[in-house]
MOPAC internal coordinates of N, CA, C and O (Angstrom, degrees):
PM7 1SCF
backbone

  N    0.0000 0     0.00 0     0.00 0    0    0    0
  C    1.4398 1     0.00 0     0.00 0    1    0    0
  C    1.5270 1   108.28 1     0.00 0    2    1    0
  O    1.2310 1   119.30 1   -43.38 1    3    2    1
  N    0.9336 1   118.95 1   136.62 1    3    2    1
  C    1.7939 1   131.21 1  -167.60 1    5    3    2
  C    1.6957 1   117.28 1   -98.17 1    6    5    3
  O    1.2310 1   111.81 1    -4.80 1    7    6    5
  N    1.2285 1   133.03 1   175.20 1    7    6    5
  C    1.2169 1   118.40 1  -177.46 1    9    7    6
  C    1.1939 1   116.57 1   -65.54 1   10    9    7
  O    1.2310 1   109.32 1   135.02 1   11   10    9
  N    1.5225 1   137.62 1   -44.98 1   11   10    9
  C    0.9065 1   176.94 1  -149.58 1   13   11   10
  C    1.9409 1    94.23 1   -60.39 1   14   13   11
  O    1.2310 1   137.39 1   107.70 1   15   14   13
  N    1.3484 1    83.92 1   -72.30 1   15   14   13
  C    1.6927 1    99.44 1  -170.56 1   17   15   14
  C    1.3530 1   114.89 1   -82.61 1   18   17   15
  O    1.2310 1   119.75 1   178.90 1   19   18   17
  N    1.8005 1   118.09 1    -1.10 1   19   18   17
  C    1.2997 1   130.93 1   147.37 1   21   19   18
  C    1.0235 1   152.82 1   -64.22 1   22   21   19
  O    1.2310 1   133.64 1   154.57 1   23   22   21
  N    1.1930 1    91.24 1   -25.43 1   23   22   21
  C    1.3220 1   125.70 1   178.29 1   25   23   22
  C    1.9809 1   116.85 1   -93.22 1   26   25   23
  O    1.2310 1   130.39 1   108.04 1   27   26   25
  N    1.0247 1    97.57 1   -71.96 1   27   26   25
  C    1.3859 1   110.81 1   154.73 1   29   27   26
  C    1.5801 1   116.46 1   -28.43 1   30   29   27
  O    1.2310 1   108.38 1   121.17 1   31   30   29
  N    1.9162 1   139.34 1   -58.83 1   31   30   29
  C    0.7662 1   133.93 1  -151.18 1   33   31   30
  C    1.7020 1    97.25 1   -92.97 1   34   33   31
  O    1.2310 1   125.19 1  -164.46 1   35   34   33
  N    1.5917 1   107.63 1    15.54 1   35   34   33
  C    1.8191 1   118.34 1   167.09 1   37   35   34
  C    1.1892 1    97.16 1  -110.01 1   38   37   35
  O    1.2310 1   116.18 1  -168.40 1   39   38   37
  N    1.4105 1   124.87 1    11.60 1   39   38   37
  C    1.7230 1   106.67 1   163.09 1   41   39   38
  C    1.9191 1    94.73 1    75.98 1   42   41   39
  O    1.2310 1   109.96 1  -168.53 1   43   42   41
  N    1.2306 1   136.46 1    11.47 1   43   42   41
  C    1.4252 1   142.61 1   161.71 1   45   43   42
  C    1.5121 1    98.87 1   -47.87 1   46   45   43
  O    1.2310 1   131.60 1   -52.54 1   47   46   45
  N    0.9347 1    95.21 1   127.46 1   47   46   45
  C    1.7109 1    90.52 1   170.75 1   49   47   46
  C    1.6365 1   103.90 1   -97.64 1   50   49   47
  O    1.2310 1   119.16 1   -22.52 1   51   50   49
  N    1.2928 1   119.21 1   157.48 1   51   50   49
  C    1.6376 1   143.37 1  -162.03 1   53   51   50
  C    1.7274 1    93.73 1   -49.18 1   54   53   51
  O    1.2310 1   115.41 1   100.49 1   55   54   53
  N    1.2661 1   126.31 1   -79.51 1   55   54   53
  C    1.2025 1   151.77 1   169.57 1   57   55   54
  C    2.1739 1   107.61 1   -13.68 1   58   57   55
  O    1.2310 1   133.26 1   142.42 1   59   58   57
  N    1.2521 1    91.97 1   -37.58 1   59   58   57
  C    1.3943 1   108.18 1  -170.81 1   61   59   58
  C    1.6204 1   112.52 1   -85.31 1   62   61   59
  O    1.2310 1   125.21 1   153.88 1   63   62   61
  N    1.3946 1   107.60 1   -26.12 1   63   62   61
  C    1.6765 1   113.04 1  -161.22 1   65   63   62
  C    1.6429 1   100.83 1   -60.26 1   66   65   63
  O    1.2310 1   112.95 1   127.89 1   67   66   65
  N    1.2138 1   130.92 1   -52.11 1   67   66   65
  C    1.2002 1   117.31 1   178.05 1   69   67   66
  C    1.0932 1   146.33 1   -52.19 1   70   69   67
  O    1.2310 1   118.96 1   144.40 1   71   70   69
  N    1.6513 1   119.60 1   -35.60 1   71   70   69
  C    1.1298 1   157.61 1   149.52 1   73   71   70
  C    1.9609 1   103.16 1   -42.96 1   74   73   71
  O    1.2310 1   139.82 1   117.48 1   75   74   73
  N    0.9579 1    79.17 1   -62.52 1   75   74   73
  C    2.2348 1    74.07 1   176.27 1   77   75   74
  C    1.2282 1   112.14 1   -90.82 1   78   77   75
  O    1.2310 1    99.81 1   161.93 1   79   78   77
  N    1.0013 1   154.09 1   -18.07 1   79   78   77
  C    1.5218 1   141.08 1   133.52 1   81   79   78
  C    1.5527 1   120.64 1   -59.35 1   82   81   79
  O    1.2310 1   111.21 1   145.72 1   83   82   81
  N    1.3456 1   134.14 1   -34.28 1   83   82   81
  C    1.5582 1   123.17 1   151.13 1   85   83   82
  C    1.7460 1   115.92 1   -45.15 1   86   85   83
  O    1.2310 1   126.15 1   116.25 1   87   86   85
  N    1.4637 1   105.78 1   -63.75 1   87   86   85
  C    1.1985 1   100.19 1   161.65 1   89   87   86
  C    1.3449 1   131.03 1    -8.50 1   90   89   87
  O    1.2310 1   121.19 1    93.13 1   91   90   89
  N    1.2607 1   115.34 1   -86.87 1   91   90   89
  C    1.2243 1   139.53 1   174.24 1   93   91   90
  C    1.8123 1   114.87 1   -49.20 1   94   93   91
  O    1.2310 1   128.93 1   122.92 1   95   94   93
  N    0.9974 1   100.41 1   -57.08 1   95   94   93
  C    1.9161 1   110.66 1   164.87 1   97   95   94
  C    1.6173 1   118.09 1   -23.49 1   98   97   95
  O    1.2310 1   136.64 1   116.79 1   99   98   97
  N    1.3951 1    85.38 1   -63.21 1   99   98   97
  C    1.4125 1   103.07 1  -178.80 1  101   99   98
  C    1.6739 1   119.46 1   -68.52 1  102  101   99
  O    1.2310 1   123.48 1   141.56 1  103  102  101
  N    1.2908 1   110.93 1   -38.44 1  103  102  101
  C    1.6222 1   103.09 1   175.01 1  105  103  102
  C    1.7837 1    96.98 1   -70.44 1  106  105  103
  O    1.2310 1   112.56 1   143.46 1  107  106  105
  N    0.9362 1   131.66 1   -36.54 1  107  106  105
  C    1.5101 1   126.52 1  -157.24 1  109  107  106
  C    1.9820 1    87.58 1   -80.92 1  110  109  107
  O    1.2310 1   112.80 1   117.03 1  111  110  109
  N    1.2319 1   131.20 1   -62.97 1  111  110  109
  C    1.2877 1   122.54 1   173.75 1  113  111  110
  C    1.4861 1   112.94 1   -41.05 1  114  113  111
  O    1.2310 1   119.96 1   119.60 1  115  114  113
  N    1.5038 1   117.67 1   -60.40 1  115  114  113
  C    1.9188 1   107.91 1  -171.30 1  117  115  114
  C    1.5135 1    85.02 1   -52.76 1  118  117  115
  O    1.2310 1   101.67 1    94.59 1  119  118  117
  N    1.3478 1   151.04 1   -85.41 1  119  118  117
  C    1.2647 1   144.47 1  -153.84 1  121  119  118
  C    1.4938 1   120.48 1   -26.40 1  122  121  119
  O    1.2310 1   127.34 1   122.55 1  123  122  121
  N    1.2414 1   103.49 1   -57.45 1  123  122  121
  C    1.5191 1   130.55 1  -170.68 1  125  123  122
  C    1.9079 1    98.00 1   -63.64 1  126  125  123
  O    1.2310 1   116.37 1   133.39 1  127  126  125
  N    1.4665 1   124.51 1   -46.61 1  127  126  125
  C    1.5645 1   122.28 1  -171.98 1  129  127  126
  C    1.9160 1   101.63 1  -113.82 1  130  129  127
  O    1.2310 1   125.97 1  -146.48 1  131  130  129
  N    1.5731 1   106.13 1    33.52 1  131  130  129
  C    1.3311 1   117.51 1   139.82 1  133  131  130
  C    1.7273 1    85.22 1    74.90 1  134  133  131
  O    1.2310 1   103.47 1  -148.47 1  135  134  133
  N    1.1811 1   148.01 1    31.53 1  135  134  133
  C    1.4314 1   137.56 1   176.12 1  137  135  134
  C    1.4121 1    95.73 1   -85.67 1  138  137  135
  O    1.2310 1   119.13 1   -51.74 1  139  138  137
  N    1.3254 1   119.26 1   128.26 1  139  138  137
  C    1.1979 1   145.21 1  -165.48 1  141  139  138
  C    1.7996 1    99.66 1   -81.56 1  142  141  139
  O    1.2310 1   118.27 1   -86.53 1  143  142  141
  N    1.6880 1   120.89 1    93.47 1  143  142  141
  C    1.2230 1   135.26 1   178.34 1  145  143  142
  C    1.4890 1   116.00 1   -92.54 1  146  145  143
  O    1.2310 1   101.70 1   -51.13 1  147  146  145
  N    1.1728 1   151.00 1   128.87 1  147  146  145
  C    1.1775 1   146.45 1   137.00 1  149  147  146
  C    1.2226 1   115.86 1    11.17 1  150  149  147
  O    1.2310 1   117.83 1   -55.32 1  151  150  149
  N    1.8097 1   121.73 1   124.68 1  151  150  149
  C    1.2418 1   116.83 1   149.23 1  153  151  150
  C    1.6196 1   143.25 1   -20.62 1  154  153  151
  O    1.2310 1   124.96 1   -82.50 1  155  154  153
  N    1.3196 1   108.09 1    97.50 1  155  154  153
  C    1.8047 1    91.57 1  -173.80 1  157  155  154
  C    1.6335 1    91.76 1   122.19 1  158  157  155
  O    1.2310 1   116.40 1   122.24 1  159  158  157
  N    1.2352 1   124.45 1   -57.76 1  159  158  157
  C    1.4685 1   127.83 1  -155.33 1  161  159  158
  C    1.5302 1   104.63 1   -85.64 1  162  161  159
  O    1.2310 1   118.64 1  -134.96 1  163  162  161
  N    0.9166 1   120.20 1    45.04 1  163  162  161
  C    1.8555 1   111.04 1  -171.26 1  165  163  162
  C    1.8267 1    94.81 1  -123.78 1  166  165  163
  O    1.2310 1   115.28 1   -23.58 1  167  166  165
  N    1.1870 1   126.56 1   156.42 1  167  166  165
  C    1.0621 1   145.85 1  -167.32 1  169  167  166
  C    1.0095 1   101.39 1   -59.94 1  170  169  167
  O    1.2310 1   115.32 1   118.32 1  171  170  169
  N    2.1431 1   126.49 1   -61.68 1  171  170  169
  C    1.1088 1   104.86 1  -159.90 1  173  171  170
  C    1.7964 1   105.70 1   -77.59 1  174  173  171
  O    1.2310 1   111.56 1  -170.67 1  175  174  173
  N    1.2470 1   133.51 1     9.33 1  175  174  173
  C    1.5014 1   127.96 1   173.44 1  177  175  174
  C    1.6137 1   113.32 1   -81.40 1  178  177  175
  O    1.2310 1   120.48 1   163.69 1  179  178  177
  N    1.6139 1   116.68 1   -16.31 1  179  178  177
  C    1.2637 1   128.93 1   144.70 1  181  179  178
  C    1.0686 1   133.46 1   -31.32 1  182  181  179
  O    1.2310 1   129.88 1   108.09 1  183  182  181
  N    1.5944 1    98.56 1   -71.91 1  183  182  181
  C    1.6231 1   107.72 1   175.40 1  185  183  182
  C    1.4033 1   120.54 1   -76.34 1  186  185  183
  O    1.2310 1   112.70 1   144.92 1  187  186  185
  N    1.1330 1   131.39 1   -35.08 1  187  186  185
  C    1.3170 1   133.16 1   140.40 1  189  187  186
  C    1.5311 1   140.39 1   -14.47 1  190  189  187
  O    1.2310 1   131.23 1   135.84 1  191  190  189
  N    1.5834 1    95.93 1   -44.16 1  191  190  189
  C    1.5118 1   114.79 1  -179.89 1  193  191  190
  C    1.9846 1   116.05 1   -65.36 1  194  193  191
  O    1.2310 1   126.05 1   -75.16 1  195  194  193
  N    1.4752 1   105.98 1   104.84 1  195  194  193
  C    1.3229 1    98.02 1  -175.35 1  197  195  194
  C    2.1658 1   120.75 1  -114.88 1  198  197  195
  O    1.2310 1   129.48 1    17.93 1  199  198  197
  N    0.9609 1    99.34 1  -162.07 1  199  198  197
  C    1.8166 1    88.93 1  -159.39 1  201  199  198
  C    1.0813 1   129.06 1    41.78 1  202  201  199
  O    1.2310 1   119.97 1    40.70 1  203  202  201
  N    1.3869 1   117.66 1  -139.30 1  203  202  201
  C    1.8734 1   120.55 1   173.30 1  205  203  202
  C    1.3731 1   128.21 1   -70.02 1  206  205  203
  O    1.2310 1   128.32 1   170.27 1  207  206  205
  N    1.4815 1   101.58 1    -9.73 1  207  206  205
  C    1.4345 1   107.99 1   179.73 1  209  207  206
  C    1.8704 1   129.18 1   -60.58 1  210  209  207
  O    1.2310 1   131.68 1   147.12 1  211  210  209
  N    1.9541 1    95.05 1   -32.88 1  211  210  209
  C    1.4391 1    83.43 1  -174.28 1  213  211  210
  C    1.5506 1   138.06 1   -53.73 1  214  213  211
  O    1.2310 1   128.76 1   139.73 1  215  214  213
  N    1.7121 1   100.73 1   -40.27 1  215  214  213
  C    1.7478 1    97.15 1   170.48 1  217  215  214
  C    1.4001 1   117.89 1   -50.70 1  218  217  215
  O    1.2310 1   129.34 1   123.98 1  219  218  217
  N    1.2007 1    99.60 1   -56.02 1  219  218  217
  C    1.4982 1   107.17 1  -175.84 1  221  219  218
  C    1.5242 1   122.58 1   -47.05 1  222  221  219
  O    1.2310 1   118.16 1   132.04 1  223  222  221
  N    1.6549 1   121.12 1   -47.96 1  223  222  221
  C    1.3687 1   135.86 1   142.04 1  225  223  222
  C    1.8699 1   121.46 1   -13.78 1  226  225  223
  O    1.2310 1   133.56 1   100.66 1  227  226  225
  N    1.5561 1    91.39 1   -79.34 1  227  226  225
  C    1.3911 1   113.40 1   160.08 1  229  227  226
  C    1.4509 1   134.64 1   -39.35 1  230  229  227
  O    1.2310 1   128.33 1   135.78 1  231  230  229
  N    1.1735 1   101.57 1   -44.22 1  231  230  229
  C    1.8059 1   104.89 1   161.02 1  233  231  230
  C    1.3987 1   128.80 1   -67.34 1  234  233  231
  O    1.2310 1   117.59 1   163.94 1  235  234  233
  N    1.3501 1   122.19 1   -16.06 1  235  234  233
  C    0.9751 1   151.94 1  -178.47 1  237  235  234
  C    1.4292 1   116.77 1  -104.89 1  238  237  235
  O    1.2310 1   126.08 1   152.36 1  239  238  237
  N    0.7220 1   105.92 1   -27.64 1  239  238  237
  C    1.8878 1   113.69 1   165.38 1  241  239  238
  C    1.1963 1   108.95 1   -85.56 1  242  241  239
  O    1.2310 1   110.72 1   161.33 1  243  242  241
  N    1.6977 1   135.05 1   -18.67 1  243  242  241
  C    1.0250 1   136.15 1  -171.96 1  245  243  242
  C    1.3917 1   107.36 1   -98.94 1  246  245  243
  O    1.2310 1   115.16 1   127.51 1  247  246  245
  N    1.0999 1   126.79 1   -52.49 1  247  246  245
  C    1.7990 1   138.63 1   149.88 1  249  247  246
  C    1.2663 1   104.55 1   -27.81 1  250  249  247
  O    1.2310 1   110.94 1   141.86 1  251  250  249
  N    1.4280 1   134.64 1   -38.14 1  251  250  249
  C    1.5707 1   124.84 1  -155.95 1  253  251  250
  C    1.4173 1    89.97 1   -91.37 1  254  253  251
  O    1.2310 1   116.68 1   124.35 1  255  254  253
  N    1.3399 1   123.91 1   -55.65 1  255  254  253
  C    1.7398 1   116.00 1  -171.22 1  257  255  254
  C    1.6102 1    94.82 1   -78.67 1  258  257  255
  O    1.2310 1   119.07 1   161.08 1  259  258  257
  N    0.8486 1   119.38 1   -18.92 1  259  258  257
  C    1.5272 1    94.79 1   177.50 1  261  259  258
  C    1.7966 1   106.56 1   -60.04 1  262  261  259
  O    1.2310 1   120.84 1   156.89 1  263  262  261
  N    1.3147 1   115.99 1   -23.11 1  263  262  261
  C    1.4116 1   107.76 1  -145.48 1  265  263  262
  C    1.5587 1    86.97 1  -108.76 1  266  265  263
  O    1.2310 1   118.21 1   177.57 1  267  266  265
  N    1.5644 1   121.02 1    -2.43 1  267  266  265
  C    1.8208 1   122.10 1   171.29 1  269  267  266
  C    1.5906 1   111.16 1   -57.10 1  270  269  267
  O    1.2310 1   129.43 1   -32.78 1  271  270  269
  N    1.5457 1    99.44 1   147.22 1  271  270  269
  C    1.5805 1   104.49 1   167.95 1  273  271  270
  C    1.6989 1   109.69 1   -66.45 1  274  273  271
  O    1.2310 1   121.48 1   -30.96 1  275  274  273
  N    1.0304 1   114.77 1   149.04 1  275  274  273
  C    1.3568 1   123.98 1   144.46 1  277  275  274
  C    1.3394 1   108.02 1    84.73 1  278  277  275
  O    1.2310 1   115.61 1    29.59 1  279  278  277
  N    1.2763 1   125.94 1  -150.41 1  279  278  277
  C    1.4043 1   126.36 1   178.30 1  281  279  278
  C    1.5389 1   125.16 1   -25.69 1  282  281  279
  O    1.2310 1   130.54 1   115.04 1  283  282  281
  N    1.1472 1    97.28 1   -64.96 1  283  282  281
  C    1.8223 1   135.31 1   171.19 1  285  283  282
  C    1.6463 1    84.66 1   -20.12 1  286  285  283
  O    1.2310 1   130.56 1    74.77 1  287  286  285
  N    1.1551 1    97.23 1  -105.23 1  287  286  285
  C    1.5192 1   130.60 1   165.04 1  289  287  286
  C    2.1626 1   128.98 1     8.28 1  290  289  287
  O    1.2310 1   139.76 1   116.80 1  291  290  289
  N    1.3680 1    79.28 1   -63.20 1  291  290  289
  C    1.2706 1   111.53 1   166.03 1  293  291  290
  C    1.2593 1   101.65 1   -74.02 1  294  293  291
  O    1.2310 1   107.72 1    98.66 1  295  294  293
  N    1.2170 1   140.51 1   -81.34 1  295  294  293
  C    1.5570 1   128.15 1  -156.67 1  297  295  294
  C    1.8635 1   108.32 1   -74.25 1  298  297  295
  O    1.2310 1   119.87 1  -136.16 1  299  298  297
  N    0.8490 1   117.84 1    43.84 1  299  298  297
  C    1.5709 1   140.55 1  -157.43 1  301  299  298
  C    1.6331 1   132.71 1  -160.54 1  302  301  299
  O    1.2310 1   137.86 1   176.76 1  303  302  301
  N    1.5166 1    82.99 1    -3.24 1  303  302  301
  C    1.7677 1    99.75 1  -156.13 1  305  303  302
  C    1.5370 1    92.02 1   -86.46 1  306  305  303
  O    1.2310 1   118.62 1   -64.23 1  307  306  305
  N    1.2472 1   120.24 1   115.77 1  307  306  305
  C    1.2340 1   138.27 1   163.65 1  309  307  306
  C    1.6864 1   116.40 1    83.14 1  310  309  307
  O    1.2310 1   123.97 1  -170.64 1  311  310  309
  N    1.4902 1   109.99 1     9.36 1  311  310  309
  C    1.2341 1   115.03 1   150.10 1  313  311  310
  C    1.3313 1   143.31 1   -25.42 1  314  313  311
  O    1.2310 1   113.94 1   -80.92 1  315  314  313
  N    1.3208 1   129.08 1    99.08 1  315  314  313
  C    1.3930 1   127.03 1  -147.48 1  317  315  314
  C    1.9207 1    91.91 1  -131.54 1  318  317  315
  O    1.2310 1   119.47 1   -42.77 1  319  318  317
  N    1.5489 1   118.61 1   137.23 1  319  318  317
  C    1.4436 1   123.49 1   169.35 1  321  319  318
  C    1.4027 1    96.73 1  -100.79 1  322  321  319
  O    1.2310 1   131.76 1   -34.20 1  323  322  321
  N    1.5315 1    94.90 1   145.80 1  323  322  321
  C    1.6708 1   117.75 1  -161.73 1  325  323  322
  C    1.8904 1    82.93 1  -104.42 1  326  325  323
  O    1.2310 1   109.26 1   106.87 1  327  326  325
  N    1.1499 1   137.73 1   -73.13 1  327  326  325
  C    1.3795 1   143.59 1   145.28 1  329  327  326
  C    1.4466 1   104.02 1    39.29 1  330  329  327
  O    1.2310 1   121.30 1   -93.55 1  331  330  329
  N    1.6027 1   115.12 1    86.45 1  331  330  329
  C    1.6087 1   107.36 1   154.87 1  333  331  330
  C    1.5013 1   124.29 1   -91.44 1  334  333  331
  O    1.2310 1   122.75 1   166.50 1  335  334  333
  N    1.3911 1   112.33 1   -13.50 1  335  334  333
  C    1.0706 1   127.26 1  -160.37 1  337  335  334
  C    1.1916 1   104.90 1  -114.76 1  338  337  335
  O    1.2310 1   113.21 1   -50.61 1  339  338  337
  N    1.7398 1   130.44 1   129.39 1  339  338  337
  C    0.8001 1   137.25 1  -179.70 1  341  339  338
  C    1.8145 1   118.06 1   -68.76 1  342  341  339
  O    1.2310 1   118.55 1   131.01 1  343  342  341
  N    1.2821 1   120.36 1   -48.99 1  343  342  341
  C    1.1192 1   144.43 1  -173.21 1  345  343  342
  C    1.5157 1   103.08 1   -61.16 1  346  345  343
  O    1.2310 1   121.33 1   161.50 1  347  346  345
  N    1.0361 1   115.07 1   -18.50 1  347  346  345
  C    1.6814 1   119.65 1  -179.08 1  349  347  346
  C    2.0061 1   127.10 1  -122.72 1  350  349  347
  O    1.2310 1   144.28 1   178.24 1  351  350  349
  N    1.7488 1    70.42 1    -1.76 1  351  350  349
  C    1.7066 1    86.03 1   152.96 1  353  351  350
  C    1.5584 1   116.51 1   -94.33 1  354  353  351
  O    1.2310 1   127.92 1   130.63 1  355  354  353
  N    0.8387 1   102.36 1   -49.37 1  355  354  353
  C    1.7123 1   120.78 1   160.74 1  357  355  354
  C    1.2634 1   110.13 1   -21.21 1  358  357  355
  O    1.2310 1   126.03 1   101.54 1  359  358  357
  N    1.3969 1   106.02 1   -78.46 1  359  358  357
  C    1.2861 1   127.30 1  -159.51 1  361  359  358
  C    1.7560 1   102.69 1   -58.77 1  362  361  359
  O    1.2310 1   117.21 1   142.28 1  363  362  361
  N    1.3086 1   122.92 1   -37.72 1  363  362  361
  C    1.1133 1   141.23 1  -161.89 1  365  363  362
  C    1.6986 1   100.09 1   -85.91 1  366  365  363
  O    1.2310 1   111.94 1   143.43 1  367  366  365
  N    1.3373 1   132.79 1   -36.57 1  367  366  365
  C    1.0385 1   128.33 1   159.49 1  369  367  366
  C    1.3380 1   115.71 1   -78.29 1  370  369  367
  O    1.2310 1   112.31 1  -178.68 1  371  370  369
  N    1.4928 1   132.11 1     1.32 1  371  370  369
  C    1.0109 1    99.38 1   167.76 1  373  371  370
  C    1.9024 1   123.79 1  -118.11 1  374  373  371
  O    1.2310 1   135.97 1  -172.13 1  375  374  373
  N    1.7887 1    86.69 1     7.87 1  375  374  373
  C    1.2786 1    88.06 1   167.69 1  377  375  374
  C    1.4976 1   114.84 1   -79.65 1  378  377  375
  O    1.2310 1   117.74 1   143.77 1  379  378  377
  N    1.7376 1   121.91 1   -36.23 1  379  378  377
  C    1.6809 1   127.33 1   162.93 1  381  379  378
  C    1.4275 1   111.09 1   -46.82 1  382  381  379
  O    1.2310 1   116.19 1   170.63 1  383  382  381
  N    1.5803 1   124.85 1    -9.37 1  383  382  381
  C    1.5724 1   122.30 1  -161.61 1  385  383  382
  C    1.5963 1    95.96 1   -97.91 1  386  385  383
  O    1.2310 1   120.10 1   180.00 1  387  386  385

């Protein structure tokens, strides 16, 4: 199953797909070129995240850099997960993984 149809089978509407896969891009890149993220908010605590917890996780990882100084901050600013479904956040991190 592809991003596309991952997204979609959370009821994401078309308009949105980029926006929640950038999202996601970006925590897995700051991780990947060592940008120093908040406890909790780092990629591999992503993939890690199992059962019902990930949205819930995820919303909260998104709130935390939203609320960073500077760069962080800014590319984060008003970041919102569309993600009701756990199983398709998952899935979605682990096709970016």
């Amino acid at each position: 199953m592809g991003f596309c149809h991952t997204l979609r089978h959370d009821g994401i509407d078309y308009g949105d797909y980029i926006e929640q896969i950038t999202s996601l891009l970006f925590v897995k890149m700051a991780d990947e070129r060592g940008v120093k993220l908040p406890e909790g908010c780092d990629w591999q605590t992503l993939v890690n995240e199992s059962g019902t917890k990930p949205t819930d996780h995820y919303v909260d990882v998104l709130r935390r850099l939203d609320d960073e100084k500077g760069l962080l901050g800014d590319i984060f600013a008003g970041a919102l997960s569309r993600f009701t479904n756990p199983v398709n956040l998952k899935r979605l991190i682990g096709l970016i993984d």
